[in-house]
C-alpha positions in Angstrom: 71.1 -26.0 7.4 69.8 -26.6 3.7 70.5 -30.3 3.9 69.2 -30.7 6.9 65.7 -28.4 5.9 65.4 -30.8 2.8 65.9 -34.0 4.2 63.4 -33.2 7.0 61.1 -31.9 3.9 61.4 -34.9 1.9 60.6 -36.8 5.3 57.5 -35.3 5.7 56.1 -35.7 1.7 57.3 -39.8 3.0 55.5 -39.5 5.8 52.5 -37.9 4.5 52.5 -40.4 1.7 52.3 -43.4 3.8 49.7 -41.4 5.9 47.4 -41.5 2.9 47.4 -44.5 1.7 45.2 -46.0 4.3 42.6 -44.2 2.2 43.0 -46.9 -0.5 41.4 -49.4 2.1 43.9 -52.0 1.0 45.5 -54.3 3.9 48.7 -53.8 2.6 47.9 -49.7 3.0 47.3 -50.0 6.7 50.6 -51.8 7.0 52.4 -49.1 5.1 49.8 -46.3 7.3 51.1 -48.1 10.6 55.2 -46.4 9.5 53.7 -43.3 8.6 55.4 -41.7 11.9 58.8 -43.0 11.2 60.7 -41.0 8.6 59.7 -37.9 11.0 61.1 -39.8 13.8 64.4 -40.9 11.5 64.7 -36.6 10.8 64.0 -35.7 14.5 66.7 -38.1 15.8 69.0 -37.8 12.8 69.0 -34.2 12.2 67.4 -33.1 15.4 64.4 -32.6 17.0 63.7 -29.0 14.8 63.9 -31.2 11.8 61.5 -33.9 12.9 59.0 -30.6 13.4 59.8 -29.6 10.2 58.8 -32.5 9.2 55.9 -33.2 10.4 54.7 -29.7 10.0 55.5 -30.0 5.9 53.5 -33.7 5.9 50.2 -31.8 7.7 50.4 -28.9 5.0 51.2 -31.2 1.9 47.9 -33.5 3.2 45.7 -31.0 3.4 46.4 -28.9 0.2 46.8 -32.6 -1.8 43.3 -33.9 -0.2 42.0 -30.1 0.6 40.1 -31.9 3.8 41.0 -31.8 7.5 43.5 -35.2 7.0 46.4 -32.8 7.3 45.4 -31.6 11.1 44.7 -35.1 11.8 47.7 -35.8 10.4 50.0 -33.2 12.6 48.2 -34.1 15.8 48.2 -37.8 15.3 51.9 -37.8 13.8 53.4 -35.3 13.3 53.4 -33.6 17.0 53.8 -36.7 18.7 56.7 -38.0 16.9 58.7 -34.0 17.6 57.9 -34.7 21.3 59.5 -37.8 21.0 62.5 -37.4 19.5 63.2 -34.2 21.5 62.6 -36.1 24.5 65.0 -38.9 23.0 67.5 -36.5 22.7 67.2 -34.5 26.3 69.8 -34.4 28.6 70.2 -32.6 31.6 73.7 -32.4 34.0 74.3 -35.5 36.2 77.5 -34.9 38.2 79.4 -37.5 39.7 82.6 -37.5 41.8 84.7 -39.0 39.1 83.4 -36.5 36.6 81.8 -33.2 37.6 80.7 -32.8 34.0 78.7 -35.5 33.1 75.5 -35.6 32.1 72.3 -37.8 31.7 70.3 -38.7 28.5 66.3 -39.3 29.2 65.9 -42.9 30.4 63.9 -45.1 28.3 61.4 -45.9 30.6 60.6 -42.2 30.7 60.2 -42.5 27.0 57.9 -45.6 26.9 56.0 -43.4 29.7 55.6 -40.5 27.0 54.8 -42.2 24.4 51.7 -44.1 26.7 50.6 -40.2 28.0 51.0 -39.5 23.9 48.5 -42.3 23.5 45.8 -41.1 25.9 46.5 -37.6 25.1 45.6 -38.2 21.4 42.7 -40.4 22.1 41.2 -38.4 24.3 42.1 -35.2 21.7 40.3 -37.0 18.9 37.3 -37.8 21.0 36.5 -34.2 22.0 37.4 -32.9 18.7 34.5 -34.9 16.9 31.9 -34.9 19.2 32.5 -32.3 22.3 32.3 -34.1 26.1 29.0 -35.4 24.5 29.3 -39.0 25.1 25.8 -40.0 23.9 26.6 -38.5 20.7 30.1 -40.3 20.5 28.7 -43.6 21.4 26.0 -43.7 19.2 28.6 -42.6 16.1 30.8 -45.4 17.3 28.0 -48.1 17.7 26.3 -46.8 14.1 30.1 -47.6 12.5 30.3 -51.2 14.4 26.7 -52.2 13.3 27.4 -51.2 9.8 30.8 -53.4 9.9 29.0 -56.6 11.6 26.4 -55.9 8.7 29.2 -56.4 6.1 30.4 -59.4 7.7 27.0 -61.0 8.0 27.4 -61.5 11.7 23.9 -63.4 13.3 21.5 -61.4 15.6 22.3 -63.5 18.5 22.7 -61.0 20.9 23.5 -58.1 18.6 22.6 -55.0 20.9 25.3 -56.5 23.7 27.8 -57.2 21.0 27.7 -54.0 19.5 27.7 -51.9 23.2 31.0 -54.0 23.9 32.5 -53.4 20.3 32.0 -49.7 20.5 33.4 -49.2 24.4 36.7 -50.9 23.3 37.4 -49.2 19.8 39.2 -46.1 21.2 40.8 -48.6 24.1 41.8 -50.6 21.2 43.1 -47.6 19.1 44.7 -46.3 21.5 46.6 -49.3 22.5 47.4 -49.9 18.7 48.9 -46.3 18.4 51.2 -46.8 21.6 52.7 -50.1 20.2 52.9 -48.7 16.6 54.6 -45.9 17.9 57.0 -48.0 19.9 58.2 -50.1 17.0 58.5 -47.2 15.0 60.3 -45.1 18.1 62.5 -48.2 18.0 63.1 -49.0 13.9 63.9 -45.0 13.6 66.8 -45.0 16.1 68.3 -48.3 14.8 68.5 -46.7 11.2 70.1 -43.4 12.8 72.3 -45.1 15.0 73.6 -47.6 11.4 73.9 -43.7 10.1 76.1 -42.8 12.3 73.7 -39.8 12.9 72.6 -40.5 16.7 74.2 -38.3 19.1 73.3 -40.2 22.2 74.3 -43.3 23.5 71.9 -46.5 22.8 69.6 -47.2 26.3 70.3 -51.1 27.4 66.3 -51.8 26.3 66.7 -55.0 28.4 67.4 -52.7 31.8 64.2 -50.2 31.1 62.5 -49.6 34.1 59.1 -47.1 34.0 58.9 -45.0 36.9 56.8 -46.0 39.9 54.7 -43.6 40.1 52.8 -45.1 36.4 51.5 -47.6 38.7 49.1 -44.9 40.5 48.3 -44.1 36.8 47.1 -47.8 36.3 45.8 -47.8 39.6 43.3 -44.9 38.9 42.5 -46.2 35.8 41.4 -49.7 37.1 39.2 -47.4 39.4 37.9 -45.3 36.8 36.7 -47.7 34.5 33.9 -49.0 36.6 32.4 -45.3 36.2 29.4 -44.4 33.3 29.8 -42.0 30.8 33.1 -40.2 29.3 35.0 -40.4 32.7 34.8 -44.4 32.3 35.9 -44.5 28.6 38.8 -42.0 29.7 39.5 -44.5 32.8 38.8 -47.5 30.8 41.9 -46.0 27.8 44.4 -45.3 30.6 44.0 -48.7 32.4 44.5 -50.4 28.5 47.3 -48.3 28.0 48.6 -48.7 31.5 48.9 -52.3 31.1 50.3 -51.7 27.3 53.3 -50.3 28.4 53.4 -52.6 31.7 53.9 -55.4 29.2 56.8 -53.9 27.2 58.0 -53.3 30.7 57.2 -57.7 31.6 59.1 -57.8 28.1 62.3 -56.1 29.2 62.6 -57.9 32.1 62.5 -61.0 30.6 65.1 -60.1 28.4 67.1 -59.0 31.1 66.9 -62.2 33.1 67.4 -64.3 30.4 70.9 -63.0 29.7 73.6 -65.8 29.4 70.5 -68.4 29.2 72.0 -71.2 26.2 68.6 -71.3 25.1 67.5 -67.5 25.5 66.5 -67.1 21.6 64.4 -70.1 22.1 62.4 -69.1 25.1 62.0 -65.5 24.3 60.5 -66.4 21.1 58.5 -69.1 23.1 57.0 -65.9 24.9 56.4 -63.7 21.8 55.0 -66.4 20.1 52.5 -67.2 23.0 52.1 -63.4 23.6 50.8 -62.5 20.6 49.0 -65.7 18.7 47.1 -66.5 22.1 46.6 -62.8 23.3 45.6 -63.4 26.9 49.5 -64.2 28.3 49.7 -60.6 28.0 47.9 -60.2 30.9 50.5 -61.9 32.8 53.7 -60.1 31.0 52.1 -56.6 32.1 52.0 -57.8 35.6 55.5 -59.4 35.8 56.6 -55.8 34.3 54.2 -54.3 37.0 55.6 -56.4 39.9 59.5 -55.5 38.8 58.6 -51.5 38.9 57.1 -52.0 42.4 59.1 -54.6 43.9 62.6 -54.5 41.7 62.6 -58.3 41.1 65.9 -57.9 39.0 68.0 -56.1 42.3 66.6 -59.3 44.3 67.8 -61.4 42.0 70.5 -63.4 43.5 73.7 -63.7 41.2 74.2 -67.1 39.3 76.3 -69.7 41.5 79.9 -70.1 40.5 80.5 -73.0 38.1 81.6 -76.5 39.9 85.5 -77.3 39.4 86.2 -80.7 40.1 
């Protein structure tokens, strides 16, 4: 138990380090503030999920006696809380009997996961909103629009329709941070369980990421949210981050499955770095990713896949 307490303790000064650097204001800092949630993550799936609360609970306290501010509660809720959820859903299991083997049981599926960590997303968002300003929406969107205006002041930006500018910029910052935190998280999800698995450390089995598969019911989720956001007020900003997010995870989804059907392809490296590179140096062509992912959740395209014809022998 004492290695285990200060591992997950020096985790947690690590985490909270890399936490505060993005008060430095340094590009570099945000880079190192983006894998601020993964040596809790390493501890929760390493030395289980108590650990990774440890953790995160010993980062939140050494923030806010350090900076003697409210970073550290930002900190736990932001970090800290949702990395312990994640790990201890990582590491679920619940009895899955089969004929051949009465005992065996099932590990949570990675597209449960992904789903978690998009609910953490919205959850926090949505948390951090009402936390600052209350379910006053005027007062949130004229914080949100003062912050844009002073930034586009900085960077010299024209007056050519500043106003419009300005009302767009601040109605996509939380869909923007939100969609940020659940690919951050992601990555980091992913980094922490390749160390632990290297370690020797994981206990569960490693998911075939190329076969994830979100449940179906997400796509009522996006479905609501695509409704939603044509709404005024908070209810359209809370519509507006689940329809973002939605698609977010949609596209890791689009992602998988091209991974999946590209298996045994002589060229696969080449066209699935074809796709990432298009992906995320254009931007829009993740549009069409999330819907591929979309159309495989509600339509299995990979089980109507028909199997590749036997080679010719002459």
């Amino acid at each position: 138990m004492g290695p285990t307490l200060a591992i997950a303790f020096g985790a947690g000064l690590a985490s909270a380090l890399l936490f505060a650097t993005l008060a430095s204001g340094s590009p570099m800092a945000l880079i190192l503030f983006y894998f601020a949630a993964l040596p809790v993550l390493i501890a929760g799936l390493g030395w289980g999920h108590y650990a990774g609360a440890f953790a995160g609970t010993i980062g939140a306290l050494a923030l806010s006696v350090a900076l003697r501010s409210q970073f550290g509660l930002f900190f736990f809720f932001s970090i800290g809380l949702p990395a312990w959820v994640l790990t201890y859903a990582a590491l679920s299991l619940r009895p899955a009997p089969r004929e051949d083997d009465p005992q065996a049981v099932e590990w949570m599926p990675a597209g449960m996961i992904l789903t978690l960590v998009g609910a953490c997303a919205v959850l926090l968002t949505l948390f951090a909103i009402v936390a600052l300003y209350g379910l006053d929406y005027t007062a949130f969107q004229a914080s949100i629009r003062q912050a844009v205006g002073r930034t586009l002041d900085q960077m010299r930006a024209g007056n050519t329709d500043r106003e419009a500018l300005v009302a767009l910029m601040a109605a996509a910052v939380p869909v923007a941070a939100a969609v940020v935190w659940t690919f951050v998280t992601t990555i980091n999800l992913y980094f922490a369980g390749r160390i632990v698995r290297a370690s020797g450390r994981l206990i569960r089995p490693w998911p075939d990421l190329p076969s994830l598969k979100l449940p179906k019911w997400t796509s009522l989720v996006l479905l609501a949210g695509s409704i939603g956001s044509f709404a005024s007020g908070f209810p359209g900003q809370l519509a507006a981050i689940m329809l973002a997010v939605g698609l977010a995870i949609y596209a890791l989804q689009g992602f998988a499955l091209a991974h999946d059907i590209t298996r045994g392809w002589g060229m696969r490296g080449f066209a699935l770095g074809l796709l990432y590179a298009l992906t995320f140096v254009i931007g829009w062509p993740m549009i069409f990713v999330a819907l591929a992912g979309l159309a495989d959740v509600l339509f299995d395209i990979r089980a109507r896949r028909k199997p590749p014809a036997p080679p010719f022998n002459t």
